[in-house]
mmJSON file of the N, C-alpha and C atoms, coordinates in Angstrom:
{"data_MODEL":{"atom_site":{
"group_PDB":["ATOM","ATOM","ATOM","ATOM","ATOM","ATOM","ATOM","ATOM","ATOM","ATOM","ATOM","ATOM","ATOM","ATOM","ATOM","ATOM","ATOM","ATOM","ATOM","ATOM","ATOM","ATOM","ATOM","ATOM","ATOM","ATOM","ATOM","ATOM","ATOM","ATOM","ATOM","ATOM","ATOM","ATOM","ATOM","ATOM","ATOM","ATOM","ATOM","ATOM","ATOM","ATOM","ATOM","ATOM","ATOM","ATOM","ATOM","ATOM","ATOM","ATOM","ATOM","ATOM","ATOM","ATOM","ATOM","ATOM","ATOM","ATOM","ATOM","ATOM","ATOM","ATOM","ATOM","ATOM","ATOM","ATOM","ATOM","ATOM","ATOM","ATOM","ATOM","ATOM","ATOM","ATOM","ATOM","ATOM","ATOM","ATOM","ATOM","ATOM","ATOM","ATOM","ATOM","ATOM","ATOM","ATOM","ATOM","ATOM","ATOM","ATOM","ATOM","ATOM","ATOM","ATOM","ATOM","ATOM","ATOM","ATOM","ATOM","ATOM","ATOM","ATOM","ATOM","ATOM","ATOM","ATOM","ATOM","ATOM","ATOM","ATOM","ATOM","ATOM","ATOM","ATOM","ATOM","ATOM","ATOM","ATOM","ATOM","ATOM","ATOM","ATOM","ATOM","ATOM","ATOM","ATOM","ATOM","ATOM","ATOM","ATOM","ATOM","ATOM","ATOM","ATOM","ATOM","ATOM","ATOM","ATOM","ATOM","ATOM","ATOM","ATOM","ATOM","ATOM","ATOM","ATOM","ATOM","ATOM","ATOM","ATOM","ATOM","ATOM","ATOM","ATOM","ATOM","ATOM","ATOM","ATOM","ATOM","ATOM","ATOM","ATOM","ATOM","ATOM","ATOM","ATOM","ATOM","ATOM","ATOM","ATOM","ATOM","ATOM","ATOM","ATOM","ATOM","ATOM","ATOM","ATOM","ATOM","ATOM","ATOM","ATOM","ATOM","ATOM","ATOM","ATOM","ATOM","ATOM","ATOM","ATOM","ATOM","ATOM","ATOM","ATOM","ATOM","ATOM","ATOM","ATOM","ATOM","ATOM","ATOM","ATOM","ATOM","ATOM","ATOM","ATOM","ATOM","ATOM","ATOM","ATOM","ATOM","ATOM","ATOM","ATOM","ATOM","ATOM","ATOM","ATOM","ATOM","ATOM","ATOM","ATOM","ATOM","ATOM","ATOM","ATOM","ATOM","ATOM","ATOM","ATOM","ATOM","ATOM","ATOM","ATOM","ATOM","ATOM","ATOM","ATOM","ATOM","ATOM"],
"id":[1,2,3,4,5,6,7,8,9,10,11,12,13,14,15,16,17,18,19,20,21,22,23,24,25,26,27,28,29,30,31,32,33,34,35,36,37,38,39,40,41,42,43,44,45,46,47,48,49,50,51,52,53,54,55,56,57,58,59,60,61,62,63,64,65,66,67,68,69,70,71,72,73,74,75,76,77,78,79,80,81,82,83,84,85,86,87,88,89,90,91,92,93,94,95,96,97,98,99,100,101,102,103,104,105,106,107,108,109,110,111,112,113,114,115,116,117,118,119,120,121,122,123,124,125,126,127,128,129,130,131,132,133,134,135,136,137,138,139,140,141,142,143,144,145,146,147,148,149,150,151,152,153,154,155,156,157,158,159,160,161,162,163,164,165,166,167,168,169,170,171,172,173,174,175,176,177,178,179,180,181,182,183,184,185,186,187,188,189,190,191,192,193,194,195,196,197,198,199,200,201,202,203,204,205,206,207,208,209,210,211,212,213,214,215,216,217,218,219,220,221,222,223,224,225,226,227,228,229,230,231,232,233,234,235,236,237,238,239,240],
"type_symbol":["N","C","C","N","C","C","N","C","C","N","C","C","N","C","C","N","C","C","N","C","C","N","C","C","N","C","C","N","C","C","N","C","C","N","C","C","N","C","C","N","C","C","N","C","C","N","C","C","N","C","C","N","C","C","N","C","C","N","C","C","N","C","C","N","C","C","N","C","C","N","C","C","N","C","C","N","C","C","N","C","C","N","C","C","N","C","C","N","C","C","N","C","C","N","C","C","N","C","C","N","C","C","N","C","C","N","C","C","N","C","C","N","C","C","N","C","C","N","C","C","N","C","C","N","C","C","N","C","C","N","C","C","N","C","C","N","C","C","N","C","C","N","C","C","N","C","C","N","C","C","N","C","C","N","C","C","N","C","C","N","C","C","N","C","C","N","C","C","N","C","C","N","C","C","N","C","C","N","C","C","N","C","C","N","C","C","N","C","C","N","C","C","N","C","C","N","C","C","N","C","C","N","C","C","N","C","C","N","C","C","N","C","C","N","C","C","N","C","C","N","C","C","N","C","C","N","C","C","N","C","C","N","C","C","N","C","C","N","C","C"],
"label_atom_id":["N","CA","C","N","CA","C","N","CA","C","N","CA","C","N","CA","C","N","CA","C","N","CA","C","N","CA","C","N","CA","C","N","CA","C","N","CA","C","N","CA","C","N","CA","C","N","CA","C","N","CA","C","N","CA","C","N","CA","C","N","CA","C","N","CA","C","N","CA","C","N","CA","C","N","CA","C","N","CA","C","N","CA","C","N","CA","C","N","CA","C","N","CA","C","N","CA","C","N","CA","C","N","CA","C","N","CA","C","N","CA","C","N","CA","C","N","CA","C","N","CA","C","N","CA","C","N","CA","C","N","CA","C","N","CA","C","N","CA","C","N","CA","C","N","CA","C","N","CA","C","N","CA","C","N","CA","C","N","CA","C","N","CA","C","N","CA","C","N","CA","C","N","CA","C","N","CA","C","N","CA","C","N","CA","C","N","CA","C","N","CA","C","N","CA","C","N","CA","C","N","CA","C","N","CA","C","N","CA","C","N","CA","C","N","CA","C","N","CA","C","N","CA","C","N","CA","C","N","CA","C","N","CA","C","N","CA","C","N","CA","C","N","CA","C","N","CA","C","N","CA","C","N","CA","C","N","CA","C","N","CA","C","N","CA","C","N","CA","C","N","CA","C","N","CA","C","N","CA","C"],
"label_alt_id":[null,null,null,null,null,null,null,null,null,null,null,null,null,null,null,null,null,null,null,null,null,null,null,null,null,null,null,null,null,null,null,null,null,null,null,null,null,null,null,null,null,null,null,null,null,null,null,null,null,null,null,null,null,null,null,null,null,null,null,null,null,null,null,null,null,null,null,null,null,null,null,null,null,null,null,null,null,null,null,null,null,null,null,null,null,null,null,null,null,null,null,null,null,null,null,null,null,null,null,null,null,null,null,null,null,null,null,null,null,null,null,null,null,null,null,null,null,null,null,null,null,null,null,null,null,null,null,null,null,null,null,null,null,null,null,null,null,null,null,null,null,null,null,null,null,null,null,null,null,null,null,null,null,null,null,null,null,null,null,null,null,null,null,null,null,null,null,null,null,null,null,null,null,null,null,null,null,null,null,null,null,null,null,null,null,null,null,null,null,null,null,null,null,null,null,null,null,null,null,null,null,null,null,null,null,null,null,null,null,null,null,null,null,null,null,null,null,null,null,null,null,null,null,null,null,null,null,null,null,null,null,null,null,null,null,null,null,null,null,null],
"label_comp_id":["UNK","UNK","UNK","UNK","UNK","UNK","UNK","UNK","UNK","UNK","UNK","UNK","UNK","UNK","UNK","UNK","UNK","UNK","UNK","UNK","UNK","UNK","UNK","UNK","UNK","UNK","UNK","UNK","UNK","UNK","UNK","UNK","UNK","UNK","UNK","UNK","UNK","UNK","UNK","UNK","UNK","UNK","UNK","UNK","UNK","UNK","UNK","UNK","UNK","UNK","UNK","UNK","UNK","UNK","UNK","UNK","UNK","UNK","UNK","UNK","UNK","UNK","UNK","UNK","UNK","UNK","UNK","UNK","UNK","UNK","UNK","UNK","UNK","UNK","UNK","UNK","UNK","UNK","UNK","UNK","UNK","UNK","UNK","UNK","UNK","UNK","UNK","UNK","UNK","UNK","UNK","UNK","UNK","UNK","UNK","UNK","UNK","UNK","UNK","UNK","UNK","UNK","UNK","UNK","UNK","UNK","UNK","UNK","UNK","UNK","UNK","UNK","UNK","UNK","UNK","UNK","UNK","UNK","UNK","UNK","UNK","UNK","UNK","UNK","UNK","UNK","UNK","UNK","UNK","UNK","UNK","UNK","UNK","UNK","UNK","UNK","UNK","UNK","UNK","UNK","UNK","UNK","UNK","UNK","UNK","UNK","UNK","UNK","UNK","UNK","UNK","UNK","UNK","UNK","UNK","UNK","UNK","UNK","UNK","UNK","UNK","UNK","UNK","UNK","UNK","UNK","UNK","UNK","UNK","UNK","UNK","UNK","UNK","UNK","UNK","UNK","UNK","UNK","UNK","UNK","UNK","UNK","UNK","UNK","UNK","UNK","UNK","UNK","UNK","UNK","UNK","UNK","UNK","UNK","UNK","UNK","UNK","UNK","UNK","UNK","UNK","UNK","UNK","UNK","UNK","UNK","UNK","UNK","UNK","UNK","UNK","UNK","UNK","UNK","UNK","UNK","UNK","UNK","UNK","UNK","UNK","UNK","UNK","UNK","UNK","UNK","UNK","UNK","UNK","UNK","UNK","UNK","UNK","UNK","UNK","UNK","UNK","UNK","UNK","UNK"],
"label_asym_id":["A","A","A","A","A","A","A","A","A","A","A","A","A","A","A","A","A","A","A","A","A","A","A","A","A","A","A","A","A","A","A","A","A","A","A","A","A","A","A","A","A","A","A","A","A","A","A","A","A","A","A","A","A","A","A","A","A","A","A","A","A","A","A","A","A","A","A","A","A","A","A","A","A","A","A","A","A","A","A","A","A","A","A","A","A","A","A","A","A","A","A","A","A","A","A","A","A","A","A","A","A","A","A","A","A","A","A","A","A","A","A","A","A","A","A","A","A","A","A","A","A","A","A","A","A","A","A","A","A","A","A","A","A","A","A","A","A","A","A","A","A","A","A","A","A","A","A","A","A","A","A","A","A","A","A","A","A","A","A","A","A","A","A","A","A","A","A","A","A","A","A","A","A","A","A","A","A","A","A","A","A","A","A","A","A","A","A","A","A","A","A","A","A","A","A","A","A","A","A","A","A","A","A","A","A","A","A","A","A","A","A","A","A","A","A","A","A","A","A","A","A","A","A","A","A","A","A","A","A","A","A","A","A","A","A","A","A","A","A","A"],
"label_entity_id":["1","1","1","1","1","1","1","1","1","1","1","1","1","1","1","1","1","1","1","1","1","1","1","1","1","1","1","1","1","1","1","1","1","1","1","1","1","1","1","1","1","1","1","1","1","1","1","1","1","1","1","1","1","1","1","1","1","1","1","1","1","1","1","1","1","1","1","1","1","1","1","1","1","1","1","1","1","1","1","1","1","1","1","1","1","1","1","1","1","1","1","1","1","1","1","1","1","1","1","1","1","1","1","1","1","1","1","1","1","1","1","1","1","1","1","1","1","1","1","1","1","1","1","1","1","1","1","1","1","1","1","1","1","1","1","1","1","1","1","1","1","1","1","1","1","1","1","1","1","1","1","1","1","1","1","1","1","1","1","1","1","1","1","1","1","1","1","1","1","1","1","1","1","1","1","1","1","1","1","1","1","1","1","1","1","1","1","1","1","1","1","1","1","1","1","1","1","1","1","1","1","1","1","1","1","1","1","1","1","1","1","1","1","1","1","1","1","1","1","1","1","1","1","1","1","1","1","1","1","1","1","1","1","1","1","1","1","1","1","1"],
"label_seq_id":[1,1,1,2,2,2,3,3,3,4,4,4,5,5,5,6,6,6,7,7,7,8,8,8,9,9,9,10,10,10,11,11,11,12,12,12,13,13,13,14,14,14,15,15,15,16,16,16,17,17,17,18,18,18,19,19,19,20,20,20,21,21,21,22,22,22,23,23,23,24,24,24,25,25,25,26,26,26,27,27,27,28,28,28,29,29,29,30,30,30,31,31,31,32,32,32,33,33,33,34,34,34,35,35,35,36,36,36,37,37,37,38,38,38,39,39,39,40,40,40,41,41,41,42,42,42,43,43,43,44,44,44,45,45,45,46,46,46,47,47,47,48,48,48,49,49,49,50,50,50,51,51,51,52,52,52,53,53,53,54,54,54,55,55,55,56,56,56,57,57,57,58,58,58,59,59,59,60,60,60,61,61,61,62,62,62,63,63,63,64,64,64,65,65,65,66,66,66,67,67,67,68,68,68,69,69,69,70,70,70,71,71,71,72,72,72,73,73,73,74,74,74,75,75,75,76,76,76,77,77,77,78,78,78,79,79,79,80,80,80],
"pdbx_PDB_ins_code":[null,null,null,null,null,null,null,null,null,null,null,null,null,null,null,null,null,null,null,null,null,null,null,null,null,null,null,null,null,null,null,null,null,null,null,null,null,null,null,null,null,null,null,null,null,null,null,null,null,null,null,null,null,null,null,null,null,null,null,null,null,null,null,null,null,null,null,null,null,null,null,null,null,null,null,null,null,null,null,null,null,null,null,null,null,null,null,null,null,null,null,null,null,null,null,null,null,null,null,null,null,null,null,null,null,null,null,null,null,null,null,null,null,null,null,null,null,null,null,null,null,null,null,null,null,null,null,null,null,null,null,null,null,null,null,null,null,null,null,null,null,null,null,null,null,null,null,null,null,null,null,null,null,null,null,null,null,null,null,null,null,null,null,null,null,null,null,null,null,null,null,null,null,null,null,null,null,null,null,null,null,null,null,null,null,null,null,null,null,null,null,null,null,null,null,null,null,null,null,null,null,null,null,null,null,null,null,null,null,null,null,null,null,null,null,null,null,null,null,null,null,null,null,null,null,null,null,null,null,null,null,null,null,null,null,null,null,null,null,null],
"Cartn_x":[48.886,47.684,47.929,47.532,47.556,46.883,47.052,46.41,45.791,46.53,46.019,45.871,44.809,44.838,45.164,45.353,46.259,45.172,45.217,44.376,45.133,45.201,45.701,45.287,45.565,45.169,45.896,45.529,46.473,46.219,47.265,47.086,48.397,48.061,48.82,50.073,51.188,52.831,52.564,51.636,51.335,50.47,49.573,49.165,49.752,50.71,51.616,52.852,53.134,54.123,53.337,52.386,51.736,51.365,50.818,50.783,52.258,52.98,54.352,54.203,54.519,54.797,54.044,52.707,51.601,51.938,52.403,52.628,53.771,54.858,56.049,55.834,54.976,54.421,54.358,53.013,52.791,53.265,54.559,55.292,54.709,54.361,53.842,54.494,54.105,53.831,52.929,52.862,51.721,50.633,51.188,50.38,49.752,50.492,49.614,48.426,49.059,48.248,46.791,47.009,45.772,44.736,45.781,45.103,44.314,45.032,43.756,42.894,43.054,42.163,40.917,41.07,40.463,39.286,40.205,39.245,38.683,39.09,38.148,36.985,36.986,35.687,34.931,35.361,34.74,33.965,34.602,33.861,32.318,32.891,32.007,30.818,30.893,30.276,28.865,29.929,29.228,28.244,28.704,27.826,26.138,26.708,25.361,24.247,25.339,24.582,23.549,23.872,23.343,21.945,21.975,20.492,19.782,20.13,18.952,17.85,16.992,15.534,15.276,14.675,14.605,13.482,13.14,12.324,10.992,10.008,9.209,8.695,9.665,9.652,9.425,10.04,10.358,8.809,8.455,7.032,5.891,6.093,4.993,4.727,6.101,6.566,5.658,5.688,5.418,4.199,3.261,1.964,1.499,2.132,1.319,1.646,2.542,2.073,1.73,1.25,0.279,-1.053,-1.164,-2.678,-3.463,-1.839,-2.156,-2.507,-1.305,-1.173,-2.414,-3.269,-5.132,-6.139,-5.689,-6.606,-7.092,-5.184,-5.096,-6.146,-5.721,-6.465,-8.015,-8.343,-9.931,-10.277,-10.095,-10.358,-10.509,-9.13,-9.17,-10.183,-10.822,-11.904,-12.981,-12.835,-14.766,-14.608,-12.975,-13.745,-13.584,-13.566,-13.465,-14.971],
"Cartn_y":[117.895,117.08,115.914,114.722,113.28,113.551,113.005,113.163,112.192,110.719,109.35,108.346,107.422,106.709,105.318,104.911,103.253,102.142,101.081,99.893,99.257,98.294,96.775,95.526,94.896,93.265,92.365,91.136,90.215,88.986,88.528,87.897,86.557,85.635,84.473,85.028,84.077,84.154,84.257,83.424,83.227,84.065,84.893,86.301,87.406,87.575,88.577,88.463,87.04,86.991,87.277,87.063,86.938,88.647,89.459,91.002,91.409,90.738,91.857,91.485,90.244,90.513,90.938,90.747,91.627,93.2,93.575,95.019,95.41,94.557,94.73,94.721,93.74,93.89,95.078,96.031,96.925,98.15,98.761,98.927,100.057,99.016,99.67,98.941,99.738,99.333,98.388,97.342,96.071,97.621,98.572,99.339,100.309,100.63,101.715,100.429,99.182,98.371,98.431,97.831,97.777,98.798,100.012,101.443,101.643,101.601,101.316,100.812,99.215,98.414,98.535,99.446,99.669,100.946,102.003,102.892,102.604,101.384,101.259,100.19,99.656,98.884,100.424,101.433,102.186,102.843,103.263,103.814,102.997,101.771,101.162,100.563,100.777,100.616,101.987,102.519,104.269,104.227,103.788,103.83,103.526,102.049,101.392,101.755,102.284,102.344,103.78,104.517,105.662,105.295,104.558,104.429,103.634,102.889,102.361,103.095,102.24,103.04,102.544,103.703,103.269,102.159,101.193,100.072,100.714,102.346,102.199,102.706,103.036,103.411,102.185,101.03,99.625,99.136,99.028,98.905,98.792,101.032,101.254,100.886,100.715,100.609,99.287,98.166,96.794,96.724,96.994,97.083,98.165,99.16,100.011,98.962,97.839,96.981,95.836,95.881,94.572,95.238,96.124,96.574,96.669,97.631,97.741,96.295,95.2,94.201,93.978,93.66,93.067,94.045,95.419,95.885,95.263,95.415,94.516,93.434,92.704,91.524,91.224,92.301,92.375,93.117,94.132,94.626,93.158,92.702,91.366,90.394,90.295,89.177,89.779,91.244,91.588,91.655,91.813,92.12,90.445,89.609,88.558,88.334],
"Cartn_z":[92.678,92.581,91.62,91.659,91.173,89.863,88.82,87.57,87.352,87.451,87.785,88.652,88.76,89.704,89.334,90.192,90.01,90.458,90.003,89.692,89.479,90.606,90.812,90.446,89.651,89.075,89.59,89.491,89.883,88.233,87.736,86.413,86.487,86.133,86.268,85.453,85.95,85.257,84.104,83.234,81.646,80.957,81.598,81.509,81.245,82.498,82.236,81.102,81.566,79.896,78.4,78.378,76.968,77.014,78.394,78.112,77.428,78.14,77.947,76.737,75.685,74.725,73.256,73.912,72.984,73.347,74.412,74.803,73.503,73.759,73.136,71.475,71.658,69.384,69.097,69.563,69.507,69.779,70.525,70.978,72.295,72.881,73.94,75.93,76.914,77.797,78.454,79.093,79.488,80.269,81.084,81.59,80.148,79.076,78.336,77.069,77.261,76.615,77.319,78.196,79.557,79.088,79.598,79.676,78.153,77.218,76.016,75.413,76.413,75.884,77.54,78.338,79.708,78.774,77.524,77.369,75.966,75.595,73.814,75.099,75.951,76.66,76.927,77.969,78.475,77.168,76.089,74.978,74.735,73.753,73.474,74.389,75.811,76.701,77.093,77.316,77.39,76.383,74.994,73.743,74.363,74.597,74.942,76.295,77.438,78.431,78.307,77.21,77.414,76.039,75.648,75.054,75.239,76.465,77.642,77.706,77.475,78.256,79.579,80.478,81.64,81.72,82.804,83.165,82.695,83.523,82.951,82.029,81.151,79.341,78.746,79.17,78.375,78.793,79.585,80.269,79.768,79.373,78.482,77.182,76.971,75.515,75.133,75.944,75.843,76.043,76.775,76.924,75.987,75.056,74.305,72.868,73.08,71.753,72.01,72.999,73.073,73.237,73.496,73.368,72.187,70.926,69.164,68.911,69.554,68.696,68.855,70.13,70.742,69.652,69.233,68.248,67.028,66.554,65.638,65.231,66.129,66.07,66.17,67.018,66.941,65.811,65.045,63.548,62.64,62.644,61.67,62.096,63.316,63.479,62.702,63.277,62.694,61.588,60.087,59.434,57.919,58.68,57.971,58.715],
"occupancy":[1.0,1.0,1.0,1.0,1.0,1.0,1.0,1.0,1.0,1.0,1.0,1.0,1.0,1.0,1.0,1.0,1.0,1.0,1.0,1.0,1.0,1.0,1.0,1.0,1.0,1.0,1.0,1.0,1.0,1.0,1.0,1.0,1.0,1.0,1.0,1.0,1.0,1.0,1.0,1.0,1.0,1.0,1.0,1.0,1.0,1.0,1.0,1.0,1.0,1.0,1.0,1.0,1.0,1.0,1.0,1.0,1.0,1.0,1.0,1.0,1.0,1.0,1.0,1.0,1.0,1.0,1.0,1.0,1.0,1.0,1.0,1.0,1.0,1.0,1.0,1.0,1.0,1.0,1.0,1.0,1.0,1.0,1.0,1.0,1.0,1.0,1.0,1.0,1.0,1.0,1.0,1.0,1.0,1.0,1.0,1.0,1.0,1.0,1.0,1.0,1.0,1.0,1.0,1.0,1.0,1.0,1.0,1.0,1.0,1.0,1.0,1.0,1.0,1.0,1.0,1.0,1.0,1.0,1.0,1.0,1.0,1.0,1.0,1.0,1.0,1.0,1.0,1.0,1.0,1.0,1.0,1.0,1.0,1.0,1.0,1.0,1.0,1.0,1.0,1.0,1.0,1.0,1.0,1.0,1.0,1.0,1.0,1.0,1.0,1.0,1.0,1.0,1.0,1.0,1.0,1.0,1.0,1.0,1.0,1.0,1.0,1.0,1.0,1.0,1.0,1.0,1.0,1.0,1.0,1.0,1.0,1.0,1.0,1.0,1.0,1.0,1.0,1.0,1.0,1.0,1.0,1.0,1.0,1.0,1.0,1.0,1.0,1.0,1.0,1.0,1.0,1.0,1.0,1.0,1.0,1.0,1.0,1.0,1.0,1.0,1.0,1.0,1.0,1.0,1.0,1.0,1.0,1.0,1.0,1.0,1.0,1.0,1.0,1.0,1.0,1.0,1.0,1.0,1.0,1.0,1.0,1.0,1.0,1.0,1.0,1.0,1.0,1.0,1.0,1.0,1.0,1.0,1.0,1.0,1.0,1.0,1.0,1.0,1.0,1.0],
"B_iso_or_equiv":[0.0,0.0,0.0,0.0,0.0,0.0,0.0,0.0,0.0,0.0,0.0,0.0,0.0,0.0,0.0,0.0,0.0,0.0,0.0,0.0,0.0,0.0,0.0,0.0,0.0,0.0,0.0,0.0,0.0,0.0,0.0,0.0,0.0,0.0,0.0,0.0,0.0,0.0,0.0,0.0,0.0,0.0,0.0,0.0,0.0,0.0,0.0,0.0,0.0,0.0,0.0,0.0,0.0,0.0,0.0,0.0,0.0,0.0,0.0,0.0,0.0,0.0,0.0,0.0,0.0,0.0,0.0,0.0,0.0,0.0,0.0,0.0,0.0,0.0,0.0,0.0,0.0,0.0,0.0,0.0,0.0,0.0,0.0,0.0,0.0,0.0,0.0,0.0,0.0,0.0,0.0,0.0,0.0,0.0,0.0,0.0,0.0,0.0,0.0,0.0,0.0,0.0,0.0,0.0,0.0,0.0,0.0,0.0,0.0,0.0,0.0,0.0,0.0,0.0,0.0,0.0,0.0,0.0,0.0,0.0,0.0,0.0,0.0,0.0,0.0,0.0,0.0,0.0,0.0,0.0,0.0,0.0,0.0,0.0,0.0,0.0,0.0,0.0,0.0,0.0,0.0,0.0,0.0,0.0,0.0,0.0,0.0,0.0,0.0,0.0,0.0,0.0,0.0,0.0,0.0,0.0,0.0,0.0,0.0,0.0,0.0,0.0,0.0,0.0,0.0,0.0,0.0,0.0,0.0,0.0,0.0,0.0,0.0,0.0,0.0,0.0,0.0,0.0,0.0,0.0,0.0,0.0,0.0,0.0,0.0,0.0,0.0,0.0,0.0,0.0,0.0,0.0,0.0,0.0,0.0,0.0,0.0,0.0,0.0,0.0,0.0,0.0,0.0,0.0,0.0,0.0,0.0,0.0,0.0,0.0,0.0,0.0,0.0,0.0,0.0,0.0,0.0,0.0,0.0,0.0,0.0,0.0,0.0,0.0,0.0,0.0,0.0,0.0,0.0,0.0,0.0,0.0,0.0,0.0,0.0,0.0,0.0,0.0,0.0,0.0],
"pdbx_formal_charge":[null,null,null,null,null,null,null,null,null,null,null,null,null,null,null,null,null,null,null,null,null,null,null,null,null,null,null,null,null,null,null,null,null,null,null,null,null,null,null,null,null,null,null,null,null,null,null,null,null,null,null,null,null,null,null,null,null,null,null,null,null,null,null,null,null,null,null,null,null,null,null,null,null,null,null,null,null,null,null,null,null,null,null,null,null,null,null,null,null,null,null,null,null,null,null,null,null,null,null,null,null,null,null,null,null,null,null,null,null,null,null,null,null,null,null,null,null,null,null,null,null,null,null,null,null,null,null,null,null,null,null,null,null,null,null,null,null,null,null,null,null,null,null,null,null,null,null,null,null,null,null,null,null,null,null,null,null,null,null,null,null,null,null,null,null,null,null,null,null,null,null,null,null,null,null,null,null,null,null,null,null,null,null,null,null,null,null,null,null,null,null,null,null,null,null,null,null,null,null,null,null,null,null,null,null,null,null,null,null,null,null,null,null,null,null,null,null,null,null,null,null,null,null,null,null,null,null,null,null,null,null,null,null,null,null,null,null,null,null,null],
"auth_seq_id":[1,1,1,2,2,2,3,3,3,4,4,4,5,5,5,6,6,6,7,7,7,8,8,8,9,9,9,10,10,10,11,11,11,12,12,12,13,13,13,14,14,14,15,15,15,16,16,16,17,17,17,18,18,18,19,19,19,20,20,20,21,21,21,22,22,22,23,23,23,24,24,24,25,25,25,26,26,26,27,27,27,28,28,28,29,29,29,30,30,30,31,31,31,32,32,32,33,33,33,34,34,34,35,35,35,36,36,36,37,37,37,38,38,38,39,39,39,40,40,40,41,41,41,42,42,42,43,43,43,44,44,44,45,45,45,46,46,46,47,47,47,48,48,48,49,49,49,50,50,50,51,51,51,52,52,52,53,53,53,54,54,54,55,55,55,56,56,56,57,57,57,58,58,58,59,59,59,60,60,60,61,61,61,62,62,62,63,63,63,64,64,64,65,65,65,66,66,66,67,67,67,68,68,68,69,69,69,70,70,70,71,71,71,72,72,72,73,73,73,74,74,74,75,75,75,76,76,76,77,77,77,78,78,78,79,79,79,80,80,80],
"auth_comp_id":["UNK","UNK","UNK","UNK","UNK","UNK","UNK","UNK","UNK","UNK","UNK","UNK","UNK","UNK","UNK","UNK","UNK","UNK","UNK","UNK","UNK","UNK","UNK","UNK","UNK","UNK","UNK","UNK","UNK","UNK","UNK","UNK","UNK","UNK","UNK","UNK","UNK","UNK","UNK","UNK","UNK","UNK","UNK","UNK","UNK","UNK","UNK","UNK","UNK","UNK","UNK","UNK","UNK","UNK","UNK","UNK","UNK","UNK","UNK","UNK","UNK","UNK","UNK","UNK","UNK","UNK","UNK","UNK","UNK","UNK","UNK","UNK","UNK","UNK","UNK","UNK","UNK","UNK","UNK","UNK","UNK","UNK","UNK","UNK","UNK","UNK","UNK","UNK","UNK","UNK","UNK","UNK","UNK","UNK","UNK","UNK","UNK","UNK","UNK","UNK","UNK","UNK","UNK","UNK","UNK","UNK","UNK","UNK","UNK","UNK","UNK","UNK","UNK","UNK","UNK","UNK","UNK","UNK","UNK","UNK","UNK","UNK","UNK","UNK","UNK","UNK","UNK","UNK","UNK","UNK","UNK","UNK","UNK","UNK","UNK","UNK","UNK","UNK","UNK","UNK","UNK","UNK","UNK","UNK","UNK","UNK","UNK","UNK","UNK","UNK","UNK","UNK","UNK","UNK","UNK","UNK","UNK","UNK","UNK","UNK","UNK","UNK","UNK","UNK","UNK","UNK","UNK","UNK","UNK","UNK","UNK","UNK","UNK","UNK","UNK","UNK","UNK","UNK","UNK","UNK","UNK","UNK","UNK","UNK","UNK","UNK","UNK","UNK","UNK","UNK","UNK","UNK","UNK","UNK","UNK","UNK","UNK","UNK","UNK","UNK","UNK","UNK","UNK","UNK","UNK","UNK","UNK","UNK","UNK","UNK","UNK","UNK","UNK","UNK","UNK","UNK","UNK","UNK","UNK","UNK","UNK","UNK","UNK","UNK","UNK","UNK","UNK","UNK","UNK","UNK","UNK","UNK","UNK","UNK","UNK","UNK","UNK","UNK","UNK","UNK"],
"auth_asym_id":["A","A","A","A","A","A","A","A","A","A","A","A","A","A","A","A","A","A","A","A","A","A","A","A","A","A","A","A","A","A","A","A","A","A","A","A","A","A","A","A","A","A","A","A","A","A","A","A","A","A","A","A","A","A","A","A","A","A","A","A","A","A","A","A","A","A","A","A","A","A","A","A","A","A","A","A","A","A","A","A","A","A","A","A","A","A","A","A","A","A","A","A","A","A","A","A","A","A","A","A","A","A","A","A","A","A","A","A","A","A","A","A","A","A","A","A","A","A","A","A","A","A","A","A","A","A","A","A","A","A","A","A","A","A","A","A","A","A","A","A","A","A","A","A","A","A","A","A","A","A","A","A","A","A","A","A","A","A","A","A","A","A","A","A","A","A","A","A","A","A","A","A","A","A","A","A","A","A","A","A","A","A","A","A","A","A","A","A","A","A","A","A","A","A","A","A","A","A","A","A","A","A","A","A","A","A","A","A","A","A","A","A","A","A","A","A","A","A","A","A","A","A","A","A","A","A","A","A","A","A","A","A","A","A","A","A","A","A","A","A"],
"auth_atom_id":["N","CA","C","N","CA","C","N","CA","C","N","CA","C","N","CA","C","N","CA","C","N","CA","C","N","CA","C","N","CA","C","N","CA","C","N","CA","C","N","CA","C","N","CA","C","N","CA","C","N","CA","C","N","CA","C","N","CA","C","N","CA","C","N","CA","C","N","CA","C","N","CA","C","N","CA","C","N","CA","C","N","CA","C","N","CA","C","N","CA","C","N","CA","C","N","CA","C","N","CA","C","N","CA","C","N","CA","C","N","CA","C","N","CA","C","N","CA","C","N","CA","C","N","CA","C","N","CA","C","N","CA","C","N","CA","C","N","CA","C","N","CA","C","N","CA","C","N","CA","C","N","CA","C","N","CA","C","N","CA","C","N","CA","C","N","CA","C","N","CA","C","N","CA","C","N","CA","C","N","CA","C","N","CA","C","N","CA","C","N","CA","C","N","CA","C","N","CA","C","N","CA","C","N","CA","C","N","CA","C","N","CA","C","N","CA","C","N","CA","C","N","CA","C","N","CA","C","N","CA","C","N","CA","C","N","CA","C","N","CA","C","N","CA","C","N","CA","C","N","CA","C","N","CA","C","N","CA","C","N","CA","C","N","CA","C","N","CA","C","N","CA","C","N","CA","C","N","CA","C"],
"pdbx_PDB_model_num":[1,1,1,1,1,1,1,1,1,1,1,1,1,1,1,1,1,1,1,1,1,1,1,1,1,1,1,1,1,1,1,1,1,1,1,1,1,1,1,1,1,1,1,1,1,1,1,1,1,1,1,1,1,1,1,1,1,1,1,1,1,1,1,1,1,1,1,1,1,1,1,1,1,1,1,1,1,1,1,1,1,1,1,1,1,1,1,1,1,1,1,1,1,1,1,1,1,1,1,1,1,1,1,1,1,1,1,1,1,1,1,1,1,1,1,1,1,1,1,1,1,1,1,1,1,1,1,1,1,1,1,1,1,1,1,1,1,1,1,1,1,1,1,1,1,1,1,1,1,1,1,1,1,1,1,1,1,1,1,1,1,1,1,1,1,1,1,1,1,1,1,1,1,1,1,1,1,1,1,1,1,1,1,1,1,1,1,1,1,1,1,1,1,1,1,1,1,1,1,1,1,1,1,1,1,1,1,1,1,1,1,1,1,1,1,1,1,1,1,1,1,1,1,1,1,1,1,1,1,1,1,1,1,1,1,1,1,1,1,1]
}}}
């Protein structure tokens, strides 16, 4: 059974020269470079997508402070 799957790019001559030799600084592969800078996005990504609120959480959320904020504001009329 396959452990990994393969993903194809296509990157200009001056791309790939500048991977290889940022690969090579670090002493890595242009593929294990990729591959870590493919899972510090997926991390920091994951981070964010998972404390999304859904549309109608954000919704309520927004109309339950514009309603305080309209209280608000009517308290402060009556009591000036």
């Amino acid at each position: 059974m396959k452990r990994t799957e393969k993903v194809e790019i296509r990157v200009s001559q001056e791309e790939k020269q500048t991977l290889t030799k940022l690969a090579q600084q670090e002493g890595e592969s242009v593929s294990g470079l990729i591959r870590s800078l493919v899972e510090k996005y997926m991390t920091l990504n994951a981070a964010s997508t998972t404390r999304r609120l859904p549309k109608w959480k954000l919704a309520g959320l927004l109309l339950l402070a514009v309603f305080v904020g309209h209280l608000l504001t009517a308290l402060m009329v009556r009591l000036h």
